[in-house]
Each structure stands twice: as C-alpha cells, then as structure tokens.
The first five atom37 places (N, CA, C, CB, O) and aatype in JSON, in Angstrom:
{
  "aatype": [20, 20, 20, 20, 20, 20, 20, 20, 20, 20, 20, 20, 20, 20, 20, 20, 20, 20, 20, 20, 20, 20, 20, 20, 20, 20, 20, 20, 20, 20, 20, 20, 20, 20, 20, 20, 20, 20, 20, 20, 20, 20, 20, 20, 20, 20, 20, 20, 20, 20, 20, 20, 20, 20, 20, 20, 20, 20, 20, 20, 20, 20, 20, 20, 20, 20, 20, 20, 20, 20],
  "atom_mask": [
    [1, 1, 1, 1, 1],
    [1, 1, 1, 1, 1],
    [1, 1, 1, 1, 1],
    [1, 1, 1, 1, 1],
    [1, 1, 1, 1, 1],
    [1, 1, 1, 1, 1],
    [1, 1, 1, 1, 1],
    [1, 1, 1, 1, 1],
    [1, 1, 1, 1, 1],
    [1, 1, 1, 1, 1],
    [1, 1, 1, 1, 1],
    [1, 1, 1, 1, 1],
    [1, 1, 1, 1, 1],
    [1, 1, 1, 1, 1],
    [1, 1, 1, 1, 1],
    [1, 1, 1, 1, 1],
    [1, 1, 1, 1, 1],
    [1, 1, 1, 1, 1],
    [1, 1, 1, 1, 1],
    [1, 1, 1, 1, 1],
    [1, 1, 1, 1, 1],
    [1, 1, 1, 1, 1],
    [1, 1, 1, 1, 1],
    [1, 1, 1, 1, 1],
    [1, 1, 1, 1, 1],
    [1, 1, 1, 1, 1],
    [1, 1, 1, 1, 1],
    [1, 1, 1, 1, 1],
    [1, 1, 1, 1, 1],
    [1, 1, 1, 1, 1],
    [1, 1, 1, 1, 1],
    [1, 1, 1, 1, 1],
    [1, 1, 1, 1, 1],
    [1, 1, 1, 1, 1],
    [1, 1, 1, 1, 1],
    [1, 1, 1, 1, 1],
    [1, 1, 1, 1, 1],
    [1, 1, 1, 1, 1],
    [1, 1, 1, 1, 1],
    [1, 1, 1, 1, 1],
    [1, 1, 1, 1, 1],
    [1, 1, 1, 1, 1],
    [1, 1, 1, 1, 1],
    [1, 1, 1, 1, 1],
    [1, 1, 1, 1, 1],
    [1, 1, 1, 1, 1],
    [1, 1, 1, 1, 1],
    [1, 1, 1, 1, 1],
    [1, 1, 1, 1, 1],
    [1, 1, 1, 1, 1],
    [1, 1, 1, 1, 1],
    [1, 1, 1, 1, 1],
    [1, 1, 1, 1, 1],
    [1, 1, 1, 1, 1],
    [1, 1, 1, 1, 1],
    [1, 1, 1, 1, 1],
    [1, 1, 1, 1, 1],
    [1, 1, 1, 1, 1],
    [1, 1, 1, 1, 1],
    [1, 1, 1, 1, 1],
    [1, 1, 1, 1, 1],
    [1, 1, 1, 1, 1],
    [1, 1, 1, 1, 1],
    [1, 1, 1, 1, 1],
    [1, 1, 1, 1, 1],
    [1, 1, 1, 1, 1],
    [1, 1, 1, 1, 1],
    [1, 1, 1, 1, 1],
    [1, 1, 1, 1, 1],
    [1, 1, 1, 1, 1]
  ],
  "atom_positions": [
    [[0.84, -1.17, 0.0], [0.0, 0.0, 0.0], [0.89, 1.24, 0.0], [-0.96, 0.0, 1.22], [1.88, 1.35, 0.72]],
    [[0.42, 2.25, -0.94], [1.52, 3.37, -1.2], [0.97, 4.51, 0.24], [1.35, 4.22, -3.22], [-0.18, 4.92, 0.42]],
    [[1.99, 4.75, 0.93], [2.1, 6.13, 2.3], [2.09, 7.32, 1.52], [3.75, 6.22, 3.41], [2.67, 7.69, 0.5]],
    [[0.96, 8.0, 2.57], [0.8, 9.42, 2.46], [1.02, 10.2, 3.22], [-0.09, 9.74, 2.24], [0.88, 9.77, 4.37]],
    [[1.49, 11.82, 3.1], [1.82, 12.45, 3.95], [0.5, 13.41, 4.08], [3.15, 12.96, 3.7], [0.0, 13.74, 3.0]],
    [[-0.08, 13.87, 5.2], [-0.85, 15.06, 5.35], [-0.48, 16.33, 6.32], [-2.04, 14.6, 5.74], [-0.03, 16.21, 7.45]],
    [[-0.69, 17.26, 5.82], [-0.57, 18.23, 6.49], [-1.95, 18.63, 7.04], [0.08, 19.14, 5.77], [-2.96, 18.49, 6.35]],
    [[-1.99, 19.16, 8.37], [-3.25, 19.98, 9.24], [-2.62, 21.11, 9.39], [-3.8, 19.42, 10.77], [-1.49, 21.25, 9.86]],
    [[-3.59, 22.21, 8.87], [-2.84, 23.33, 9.5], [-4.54, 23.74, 10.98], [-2.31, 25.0, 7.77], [-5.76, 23.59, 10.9]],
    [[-3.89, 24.09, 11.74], [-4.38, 24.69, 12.96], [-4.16, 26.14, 13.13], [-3.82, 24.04, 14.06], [-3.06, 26.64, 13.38]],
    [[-5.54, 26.92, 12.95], [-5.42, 28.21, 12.76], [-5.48, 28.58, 14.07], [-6.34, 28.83, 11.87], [-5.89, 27.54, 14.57]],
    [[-5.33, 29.49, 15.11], [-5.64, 29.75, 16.52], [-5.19, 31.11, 17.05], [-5.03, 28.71, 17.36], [-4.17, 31.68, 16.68]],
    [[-5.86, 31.45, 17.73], [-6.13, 33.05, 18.28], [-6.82, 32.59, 19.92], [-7.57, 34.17, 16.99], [-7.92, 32.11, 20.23]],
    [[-5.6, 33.0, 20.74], [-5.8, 32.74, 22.0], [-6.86, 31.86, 22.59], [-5.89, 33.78, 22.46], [-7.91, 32.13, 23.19]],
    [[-6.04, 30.25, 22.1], [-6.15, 29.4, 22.35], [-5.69, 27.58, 23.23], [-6.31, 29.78, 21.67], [-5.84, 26.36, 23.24]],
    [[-5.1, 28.77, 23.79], [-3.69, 28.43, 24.66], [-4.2, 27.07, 25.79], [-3.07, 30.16, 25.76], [-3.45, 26.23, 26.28]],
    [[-5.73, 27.18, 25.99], [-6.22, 26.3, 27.12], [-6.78, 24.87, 26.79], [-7.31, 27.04, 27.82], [-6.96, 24.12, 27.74]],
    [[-7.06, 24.43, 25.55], [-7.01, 23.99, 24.58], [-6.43, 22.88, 23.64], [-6.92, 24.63, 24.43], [-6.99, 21.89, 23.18]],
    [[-5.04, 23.36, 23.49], [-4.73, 23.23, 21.7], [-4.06, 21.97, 22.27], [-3.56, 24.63, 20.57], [-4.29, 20.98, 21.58]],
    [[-3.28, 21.75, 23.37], [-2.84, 19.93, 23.34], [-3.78, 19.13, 23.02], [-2.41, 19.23, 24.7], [-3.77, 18.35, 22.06]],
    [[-4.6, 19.26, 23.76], [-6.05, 18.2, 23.58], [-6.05, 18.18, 22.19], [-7.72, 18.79, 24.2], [-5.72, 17.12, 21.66]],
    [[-6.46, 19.46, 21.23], [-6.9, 19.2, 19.86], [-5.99, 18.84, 19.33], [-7.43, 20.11, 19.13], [-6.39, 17.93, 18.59]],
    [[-4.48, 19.02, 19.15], [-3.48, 18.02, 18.61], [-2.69, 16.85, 18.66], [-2.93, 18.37, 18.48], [-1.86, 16.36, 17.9]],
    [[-3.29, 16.44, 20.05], [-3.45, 14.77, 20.71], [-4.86, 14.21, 19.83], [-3.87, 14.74, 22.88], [-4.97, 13.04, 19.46]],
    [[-5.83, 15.24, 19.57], [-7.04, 14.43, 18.54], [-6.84, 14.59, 17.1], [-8.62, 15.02, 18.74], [-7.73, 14.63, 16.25]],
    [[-5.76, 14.67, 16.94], [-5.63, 14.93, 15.32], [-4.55, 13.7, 15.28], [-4.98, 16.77, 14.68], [-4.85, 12.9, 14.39]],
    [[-3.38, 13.33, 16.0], [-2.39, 12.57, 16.04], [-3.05, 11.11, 16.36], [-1.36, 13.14, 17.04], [-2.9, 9.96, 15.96]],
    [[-3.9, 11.82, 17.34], [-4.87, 9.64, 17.74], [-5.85, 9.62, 16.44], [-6.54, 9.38, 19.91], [-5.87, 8.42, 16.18]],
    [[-6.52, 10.15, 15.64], [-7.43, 9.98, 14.23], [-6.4, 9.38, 13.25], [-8.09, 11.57, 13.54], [-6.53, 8.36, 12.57]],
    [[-5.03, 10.49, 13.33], [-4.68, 9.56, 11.85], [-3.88, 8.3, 12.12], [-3.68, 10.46, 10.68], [-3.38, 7.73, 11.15]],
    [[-3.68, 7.76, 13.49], [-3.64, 6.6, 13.97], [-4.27, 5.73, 13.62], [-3.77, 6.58, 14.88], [-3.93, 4.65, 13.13]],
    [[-5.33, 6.2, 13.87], [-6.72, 4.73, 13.49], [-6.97, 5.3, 11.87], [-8.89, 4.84, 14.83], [-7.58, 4.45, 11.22]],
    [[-6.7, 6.35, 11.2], [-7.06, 5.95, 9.94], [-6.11, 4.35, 9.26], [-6.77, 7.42, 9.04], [-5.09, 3.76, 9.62]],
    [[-7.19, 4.13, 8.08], [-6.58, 2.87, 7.51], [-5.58, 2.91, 6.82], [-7.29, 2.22, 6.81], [-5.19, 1.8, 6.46]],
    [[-5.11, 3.59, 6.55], [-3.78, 4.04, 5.46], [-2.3, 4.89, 6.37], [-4.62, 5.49, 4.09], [-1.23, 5.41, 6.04]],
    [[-2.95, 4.63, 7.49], [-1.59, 5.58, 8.42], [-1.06, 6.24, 8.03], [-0.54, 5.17, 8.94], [0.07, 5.85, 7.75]],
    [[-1.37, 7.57, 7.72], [-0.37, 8.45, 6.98], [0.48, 9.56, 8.19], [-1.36, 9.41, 5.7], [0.21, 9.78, 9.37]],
    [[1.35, 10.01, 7.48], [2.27, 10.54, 8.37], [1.54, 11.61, 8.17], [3.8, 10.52, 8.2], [0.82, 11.76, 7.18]],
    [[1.76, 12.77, 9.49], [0.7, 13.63, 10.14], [1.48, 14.64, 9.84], [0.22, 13.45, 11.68], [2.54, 14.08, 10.14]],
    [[1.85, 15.82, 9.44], [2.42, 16.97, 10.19], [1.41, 18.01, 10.56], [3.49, 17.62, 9.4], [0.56, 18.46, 9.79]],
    [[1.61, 18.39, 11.97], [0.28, 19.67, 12.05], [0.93, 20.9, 12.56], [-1.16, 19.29, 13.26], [1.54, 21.0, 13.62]],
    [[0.71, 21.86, 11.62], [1.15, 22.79, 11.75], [0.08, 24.1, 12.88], [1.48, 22.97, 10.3], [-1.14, 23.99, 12.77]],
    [[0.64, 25.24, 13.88], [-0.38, 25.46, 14.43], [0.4, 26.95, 13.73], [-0.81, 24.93, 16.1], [1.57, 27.3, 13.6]],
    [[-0.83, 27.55, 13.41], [-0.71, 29.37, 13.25], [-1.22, 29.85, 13.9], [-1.09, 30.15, 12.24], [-2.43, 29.69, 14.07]],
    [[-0.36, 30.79, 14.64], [-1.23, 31.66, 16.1], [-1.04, 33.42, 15.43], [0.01, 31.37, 18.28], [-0.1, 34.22, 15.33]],
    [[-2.4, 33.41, 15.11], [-2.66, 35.22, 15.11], [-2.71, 36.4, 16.17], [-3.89, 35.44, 14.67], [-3.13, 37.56, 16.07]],
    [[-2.07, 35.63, 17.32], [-2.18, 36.47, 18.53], [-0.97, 37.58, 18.56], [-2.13, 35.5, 19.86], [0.06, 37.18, 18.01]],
    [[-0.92, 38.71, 19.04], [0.07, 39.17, 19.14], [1.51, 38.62, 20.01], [-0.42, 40.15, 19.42], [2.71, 38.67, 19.74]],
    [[1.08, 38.32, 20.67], [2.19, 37.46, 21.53], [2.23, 36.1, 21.67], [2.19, 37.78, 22.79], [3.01, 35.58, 22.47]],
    [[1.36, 35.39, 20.87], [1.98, 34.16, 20.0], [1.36, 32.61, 21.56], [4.57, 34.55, 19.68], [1.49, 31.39, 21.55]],
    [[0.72, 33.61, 22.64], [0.66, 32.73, 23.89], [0.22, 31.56, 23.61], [-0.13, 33.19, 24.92], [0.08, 30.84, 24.6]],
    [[-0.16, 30.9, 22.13], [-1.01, 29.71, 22.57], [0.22, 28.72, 22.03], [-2.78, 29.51, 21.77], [0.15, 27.54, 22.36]],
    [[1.56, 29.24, 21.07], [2.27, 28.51, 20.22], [2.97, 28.16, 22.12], [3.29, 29.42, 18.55], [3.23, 27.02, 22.49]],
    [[3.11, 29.21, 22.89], [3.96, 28.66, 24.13], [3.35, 27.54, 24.99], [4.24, 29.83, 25.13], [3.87, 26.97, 25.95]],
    [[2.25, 27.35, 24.5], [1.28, 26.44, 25.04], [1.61, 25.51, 25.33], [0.41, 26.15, 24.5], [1.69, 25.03, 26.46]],
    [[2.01, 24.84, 23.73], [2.31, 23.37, 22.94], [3.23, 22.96, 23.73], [2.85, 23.31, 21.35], [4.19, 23.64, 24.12]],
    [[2.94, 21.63, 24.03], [3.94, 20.65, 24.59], [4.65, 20.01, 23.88], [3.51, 19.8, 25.26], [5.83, 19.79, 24.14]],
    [[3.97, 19.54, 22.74], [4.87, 18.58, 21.75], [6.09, 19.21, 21.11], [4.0, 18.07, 20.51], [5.74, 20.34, 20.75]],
    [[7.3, 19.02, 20.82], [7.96, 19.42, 20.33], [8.2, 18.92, 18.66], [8.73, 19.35, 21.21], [9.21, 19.2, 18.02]],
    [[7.1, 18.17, 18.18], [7.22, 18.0, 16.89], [5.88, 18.21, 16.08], [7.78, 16.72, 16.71], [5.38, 17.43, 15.28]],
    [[5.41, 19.45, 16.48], [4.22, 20.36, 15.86], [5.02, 21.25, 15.39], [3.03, 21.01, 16.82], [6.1, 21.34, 15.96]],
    [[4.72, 22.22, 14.14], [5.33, 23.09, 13.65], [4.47, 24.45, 13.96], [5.61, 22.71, 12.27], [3.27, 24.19, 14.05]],
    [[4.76, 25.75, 14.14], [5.09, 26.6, 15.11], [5.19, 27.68, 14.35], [6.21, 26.3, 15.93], [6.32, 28.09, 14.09]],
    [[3.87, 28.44, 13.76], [4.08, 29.91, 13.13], [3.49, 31.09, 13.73], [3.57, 29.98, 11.81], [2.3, 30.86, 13.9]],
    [[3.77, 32.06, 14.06], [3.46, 32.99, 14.27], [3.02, 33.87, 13.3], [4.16, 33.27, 14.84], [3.69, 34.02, 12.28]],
    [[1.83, 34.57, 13.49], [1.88, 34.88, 12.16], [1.72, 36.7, 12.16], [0.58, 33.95, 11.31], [1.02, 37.17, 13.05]],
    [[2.09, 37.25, 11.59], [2.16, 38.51, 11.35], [0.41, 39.36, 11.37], [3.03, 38.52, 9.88], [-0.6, 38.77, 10.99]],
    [[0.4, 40.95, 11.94], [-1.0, 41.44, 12.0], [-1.33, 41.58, 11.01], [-1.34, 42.46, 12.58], [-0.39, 42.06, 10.37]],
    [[-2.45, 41.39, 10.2], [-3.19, 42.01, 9.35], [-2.78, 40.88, 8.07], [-2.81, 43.72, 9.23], [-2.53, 41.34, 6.96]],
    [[-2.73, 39.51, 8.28], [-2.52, 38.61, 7.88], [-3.51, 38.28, 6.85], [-2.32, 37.93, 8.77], [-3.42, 37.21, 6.24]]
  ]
}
C-alpha cells in the first residue's frame, strides 16, 4: 500500500487552554485511519504574543506565528 503524507494546518487566536487536547485528537485519528499516513500539524497563532504557540507541549508540531493584518 503506497504512504501518504498530510498536512493539518491549525489556525488559533488565544487558544492556549485547549490546543494539546486538539493536537493529541488529530495525532490519535490519523492513527486509526486505515492508510496511516504521516501527520504533520502545523499550528498558526494570530495572537500578538503568540501565547497559545507557548502552550504546545509537543515538540514536533510546527510553530508559526503569524504577522497582523494577515
């Protein structure tokens, strides 16, 4: 069976209380999908001070900050 890669992007605006949970439910889904594809989830935080990217526990989520008026 040929592997796929997917990307999630995770848009977020002070969402800091949150966002493990939702990227522990994105990492356990493509677990049980049937084709196991490799996950990357990217999180974009529109906050000015970025508080929810300091959130993240995982250290292999990818991590943008994103500029005002985006």
């Amino acid at each position: 069976m040929e592997s796929f890669s997917v990307s999630v992007i995770i848009p977020v605006w002070y969402e800091a209380e949150g966002i493990n949970e939702r990227i522990e439910h994105v990492f356990q889904r493509a677990a049980e999908a049937v084709c196991s594809p490799a996950v990357e989830i990217i999180v974009a935080d529109g906050e000015p001070d970025a508080s929810t990217l300091s959130a993240i526990s995982r250290t292999d989520v990818v991590q943008l900050a994103c500029p005002q008026g985006r």
